[in-house]
C-alpha positions as CSV (number, residue, x, y, z in Angstrom):
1,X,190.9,172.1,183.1
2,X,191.0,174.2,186.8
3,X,191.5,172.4,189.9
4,X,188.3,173.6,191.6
5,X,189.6,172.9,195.0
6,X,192.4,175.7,194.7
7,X,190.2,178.3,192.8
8,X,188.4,178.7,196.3
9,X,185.5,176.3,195.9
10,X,183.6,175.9,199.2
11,X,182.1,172.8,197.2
12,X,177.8,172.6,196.5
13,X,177.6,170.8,200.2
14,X,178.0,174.4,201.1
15,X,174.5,176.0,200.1
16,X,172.1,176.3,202.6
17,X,169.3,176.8,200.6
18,X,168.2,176.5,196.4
19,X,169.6,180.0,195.7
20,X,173.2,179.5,196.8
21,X,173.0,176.1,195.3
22,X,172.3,177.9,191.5
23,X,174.9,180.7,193.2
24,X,177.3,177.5,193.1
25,X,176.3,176.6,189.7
26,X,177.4,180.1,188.5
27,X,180.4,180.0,190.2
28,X,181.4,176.8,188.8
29,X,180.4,178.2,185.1
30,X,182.5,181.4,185.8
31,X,185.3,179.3,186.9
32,X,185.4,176.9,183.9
33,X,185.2,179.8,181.9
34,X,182.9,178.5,179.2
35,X,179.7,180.1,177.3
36,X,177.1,178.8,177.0
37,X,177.8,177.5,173.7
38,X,180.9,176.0,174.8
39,X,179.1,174.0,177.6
40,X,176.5,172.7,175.2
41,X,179.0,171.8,172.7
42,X,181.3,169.9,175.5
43,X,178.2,167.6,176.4
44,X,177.0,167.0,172.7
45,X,181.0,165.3,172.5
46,X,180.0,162.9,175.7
47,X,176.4,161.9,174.4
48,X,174.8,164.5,176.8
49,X,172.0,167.2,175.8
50,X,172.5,170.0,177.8
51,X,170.3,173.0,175.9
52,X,172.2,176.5,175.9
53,X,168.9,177.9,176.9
54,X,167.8,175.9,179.3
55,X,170.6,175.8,181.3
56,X,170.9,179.7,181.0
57,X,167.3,179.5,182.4
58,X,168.5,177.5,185.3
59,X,171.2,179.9,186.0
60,X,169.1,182.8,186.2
61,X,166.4,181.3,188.4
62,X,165.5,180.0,191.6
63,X,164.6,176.8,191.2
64,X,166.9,173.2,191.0
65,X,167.8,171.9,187.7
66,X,167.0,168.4,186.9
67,X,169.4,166.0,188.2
68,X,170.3,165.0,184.3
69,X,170.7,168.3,182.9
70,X,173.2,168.9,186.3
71,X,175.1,166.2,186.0
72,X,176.2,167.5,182.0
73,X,176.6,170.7,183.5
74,X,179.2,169.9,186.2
75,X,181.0,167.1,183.8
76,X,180.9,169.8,180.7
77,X,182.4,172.5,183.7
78,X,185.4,169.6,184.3
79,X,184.1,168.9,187.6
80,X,183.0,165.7,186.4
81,X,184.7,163.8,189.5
82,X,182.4,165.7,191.9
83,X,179.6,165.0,189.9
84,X,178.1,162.4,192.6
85,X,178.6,165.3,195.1
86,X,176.7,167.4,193.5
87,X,173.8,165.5,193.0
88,X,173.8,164.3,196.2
89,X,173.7,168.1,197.7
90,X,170.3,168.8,195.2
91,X,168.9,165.2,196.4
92,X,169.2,166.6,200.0
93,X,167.9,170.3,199.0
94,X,165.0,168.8,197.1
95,X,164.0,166.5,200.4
96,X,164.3,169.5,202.7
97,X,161.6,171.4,200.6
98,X,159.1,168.4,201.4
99,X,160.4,168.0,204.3
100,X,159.1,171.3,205.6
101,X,155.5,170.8,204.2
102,X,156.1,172.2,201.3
103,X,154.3,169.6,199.1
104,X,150.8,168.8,200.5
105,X,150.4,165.1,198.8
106,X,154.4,164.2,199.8
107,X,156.1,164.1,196.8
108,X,159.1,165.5,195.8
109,X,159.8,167.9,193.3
110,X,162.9,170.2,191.9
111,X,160.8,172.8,190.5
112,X,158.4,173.7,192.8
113,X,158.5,176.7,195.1
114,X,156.4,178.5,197.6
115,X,155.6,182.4,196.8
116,X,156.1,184.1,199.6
117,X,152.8,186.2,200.0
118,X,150.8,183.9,198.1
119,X,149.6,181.0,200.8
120,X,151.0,177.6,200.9
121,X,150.3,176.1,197.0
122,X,152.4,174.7,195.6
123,X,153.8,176.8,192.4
124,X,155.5,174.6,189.7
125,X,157.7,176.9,187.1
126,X,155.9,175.5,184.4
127,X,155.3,178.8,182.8
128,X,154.7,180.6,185.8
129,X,151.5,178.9,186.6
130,X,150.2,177.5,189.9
131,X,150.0,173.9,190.1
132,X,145.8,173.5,190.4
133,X,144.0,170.0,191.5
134,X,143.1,168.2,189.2
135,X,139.5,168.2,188.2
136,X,140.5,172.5,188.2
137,X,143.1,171.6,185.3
138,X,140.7,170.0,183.6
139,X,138.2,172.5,183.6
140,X,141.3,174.9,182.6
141,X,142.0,172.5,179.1
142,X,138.6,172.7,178.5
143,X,138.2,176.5,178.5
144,X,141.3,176.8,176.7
145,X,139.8,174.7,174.0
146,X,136.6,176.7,173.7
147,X,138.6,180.2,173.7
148,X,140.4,178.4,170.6
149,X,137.2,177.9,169.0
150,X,135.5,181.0,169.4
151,X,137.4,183.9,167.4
152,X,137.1,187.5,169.4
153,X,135.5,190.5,168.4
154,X,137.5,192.7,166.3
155,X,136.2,196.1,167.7
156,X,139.1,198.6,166.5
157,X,141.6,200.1,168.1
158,X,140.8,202.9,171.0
159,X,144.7,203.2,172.1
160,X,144.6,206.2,170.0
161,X,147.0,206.1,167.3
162,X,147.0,203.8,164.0
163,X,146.1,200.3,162.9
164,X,143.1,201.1,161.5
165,X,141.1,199.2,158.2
166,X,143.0,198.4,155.7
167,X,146.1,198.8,157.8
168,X,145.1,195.9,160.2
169,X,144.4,193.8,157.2
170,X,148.1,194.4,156.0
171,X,149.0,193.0,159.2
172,X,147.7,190.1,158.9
173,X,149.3,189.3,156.0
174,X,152.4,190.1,156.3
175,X,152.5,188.3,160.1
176,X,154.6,185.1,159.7
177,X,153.2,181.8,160.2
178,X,154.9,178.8,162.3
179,X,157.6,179.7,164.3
180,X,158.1,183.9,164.6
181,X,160.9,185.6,166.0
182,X,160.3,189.1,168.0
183,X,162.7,191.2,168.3
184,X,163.1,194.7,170.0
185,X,163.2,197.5,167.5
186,X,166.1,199.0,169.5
187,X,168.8,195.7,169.7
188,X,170.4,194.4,167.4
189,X,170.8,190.6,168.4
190,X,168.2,190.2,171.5
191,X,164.9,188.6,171.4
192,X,161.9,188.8,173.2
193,X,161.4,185.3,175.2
194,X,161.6,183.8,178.6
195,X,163.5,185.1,182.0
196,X,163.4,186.3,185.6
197,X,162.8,190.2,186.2
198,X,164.1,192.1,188.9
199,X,161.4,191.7,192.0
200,X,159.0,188.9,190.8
201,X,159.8,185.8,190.8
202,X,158.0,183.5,187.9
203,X,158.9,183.5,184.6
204,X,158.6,186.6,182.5
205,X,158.3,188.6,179.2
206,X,162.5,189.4,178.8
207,X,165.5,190.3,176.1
208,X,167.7,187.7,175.5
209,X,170.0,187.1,172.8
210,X,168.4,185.5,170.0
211,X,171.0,182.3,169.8
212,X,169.9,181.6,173.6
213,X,166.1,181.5,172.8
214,X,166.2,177.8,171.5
215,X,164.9,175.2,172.1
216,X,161.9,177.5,172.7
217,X,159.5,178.3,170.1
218,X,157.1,181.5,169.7
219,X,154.2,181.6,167.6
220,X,151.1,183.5,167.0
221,X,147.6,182.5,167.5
222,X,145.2,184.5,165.2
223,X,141.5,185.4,167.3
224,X,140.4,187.5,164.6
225,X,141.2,190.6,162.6
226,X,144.3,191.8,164.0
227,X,144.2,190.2,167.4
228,X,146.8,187.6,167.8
229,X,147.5,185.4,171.3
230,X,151.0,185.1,171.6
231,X,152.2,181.5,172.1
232,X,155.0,180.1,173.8
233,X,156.1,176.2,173.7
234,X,159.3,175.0,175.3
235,X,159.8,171.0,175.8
236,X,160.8,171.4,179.4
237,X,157.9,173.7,180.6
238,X,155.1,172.9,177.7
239,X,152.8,175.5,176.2
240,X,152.2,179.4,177.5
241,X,150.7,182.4,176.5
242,X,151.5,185.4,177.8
243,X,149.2,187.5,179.4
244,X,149.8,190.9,180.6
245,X,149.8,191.3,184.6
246,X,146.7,193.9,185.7
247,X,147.8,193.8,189.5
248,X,150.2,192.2,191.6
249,X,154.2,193.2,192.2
250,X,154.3,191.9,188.5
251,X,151.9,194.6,187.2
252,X,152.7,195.4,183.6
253,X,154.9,192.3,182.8
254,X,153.9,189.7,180.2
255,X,153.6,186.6,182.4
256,X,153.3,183.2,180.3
257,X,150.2,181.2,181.3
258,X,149.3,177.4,180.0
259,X,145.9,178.0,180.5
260,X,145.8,180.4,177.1
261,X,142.1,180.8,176.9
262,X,142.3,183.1,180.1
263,X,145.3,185.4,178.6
264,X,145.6,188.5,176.6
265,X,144.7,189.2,173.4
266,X,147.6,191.8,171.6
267,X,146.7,194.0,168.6
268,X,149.6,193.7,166.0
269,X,149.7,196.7,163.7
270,X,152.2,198.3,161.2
271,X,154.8,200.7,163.0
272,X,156.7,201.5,159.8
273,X,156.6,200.9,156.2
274,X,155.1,198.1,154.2
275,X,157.8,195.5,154.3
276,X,159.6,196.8,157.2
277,X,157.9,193.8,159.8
278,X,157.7,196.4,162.5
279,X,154.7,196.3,164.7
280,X,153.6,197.7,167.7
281,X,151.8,195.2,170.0
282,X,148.5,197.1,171.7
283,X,146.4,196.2,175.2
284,X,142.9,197.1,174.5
285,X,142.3,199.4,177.1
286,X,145.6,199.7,179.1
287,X,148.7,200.7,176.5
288,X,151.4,199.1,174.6
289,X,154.1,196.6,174.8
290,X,157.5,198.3,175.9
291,X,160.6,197.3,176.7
292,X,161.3,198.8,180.3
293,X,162.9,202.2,180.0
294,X,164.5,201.6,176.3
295,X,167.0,199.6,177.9
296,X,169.1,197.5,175.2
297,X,170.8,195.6,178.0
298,X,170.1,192.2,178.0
299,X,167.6,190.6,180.5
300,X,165.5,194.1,180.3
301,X,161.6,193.0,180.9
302,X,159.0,194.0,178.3
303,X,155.8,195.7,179.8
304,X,152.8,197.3,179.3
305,X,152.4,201.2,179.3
306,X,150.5,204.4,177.5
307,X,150.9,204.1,174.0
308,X,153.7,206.8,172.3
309,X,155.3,207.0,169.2
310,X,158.6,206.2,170.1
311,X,161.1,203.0,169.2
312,X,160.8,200.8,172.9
313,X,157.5,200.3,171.7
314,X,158.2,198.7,168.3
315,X,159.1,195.2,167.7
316,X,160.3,193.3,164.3
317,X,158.5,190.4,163.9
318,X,160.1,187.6,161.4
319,X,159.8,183.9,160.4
320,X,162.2,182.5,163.1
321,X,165.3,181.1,161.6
């Protein structure tokens, strides 16, 4: 256990603002020198959940954590004695966010934000998706429910290379069902799921090693022929698809959506060998999936770009564990 005091701790008071409060978070992490793993483990043994990926979520976002999952944090970093503290600083962040108009209606919240460039709605991280009035979210469910419905026309592929006929058929059956695990042909141990890119600031397409993907779950939503949606649900944020971004700073990034009727449709189709469960994963119209510039670093975003035959553009796609 550290003293945090004499490890040069300027204490959470300190942060000015909700990104040197999760700056403070890190530090206290780096400090207790614990994974992930460890920290989880250290809350199971007091009775707390604190979800490996969750809080690695937190730590790489921009938003305030809930004051539960904080408070297992900071006891599971042995700074339980300043636990109060610490809740008290992201009581007095969250009010200062409403206090400066932030919410229209009043109300507080500890994951909402304001997108710079974007007007004054609110924007909950739920998946990346603007907060809409009611009676708009309702219309939203119900077009979602109708795109589930309706299957979508299977015209083949015009990206120009493969996936054809009795190839796309294969596809389909060899896809797993329930829960699916996508990986990046090029890593070894890193999945495709949720994480903040570099230069936009909701929730995106990332590689992340595959242990840290939990509690999330992928799946794929058949439309027809080889067209899937691809679904994510996470119990802190609900259900997403992810659609690819046609404009914007985030153009070319899968962005997950919970209004899945208005998101993209991906053609799977074999990239190797019967049996092999790699896939490319086309963009009618606009290219393949990619991870950005064949990086095999961890956190690298997955984007849209001209279809090539090369291994950033394949995936292995496999019944998740």
């Amino acid at each position: 256990m550290c003293d945090m005091e004499t490890r040069g701790d300027a204490g959470p008071q300190q942060a000015r603002d909700t990104a040197e409060f999760i700056a403070a978070m890190r530090g206290l992490k780096e400090r207790a020198g614990l994974t992930y793993r460890q920290l989880e483990e250290r809350a199971a043994e007091h009775g707390e959940v604190l979800p490996r990926s969750t809080l690695a979520d937190v730590l790489r976002g921009r938003t305030l954590p809930r004051p539960e999952l904080l408070a297992a944090f900071v006891r599971a970093c042995g700074d339980g004695e300043r636990a109060a503290e610490w809740l008290a600083a992201r009581d007095d962040l969250g009010r200062g966010k409403v206090a400066e108009g932030i919410s229209a209606s009043g109300s507080e919240s500890g994951s909402g934000s304001v997108s710079p460039g974007r007007g004054v709605r609110l924007r909950a991280r739920v998946l990346g998706v603007p907060v809409l009035p009611a009676a708009v979210v309702l219309v939203a469910l119900l077009t979602a429910a109708v795109w589930a419905l309706v299957p979508s026309r299977d015209d083949g592929d015009r990206s120009g290379t493969g996936g054809e006929g009795a190839a796309a058929t294969d596809a389909r059956s060899l896809l797993p069902r329930g829960r699916t695990q996508i990986r990046p042909a090029l890593t070894n141990g890193l999945c495709l799921t949720d994480g903040y890119g570099s230069g936009y600031e909701s929730l995106v397409a990332v590689q992340r090693p595959c242990d840290e993907v939990a509690p999330q779950e992928t799946t794929l939503v058949p439309l027809g022929g080889n067209t899937f949606r691809i679904r994510w649900y996470h119990p802190d944020h609900g259900p997403g698809c992810l659609t690819a971004l046609a404009e914007g700073p985030g153009v070319g990034l899968l962005e997950p959506w919970d209004d899945c009727g208005r998101t993209t449709p991906f053609r799977i189709e074999p990239a190797g060998a019967d049996g092999s469960r790699r896939y490319s994963l086309r963009v009618d119209g606009r290219g393949c999936v990619a991870i950005r510039d064949a990086a095999t670093s961890e956190g690298a975003e997955a984007v849209v770009e001209p279809c090539r035959p090369k291994d950033s553009q394949v995936f292995v796609i496999r019944s998740a564990p």
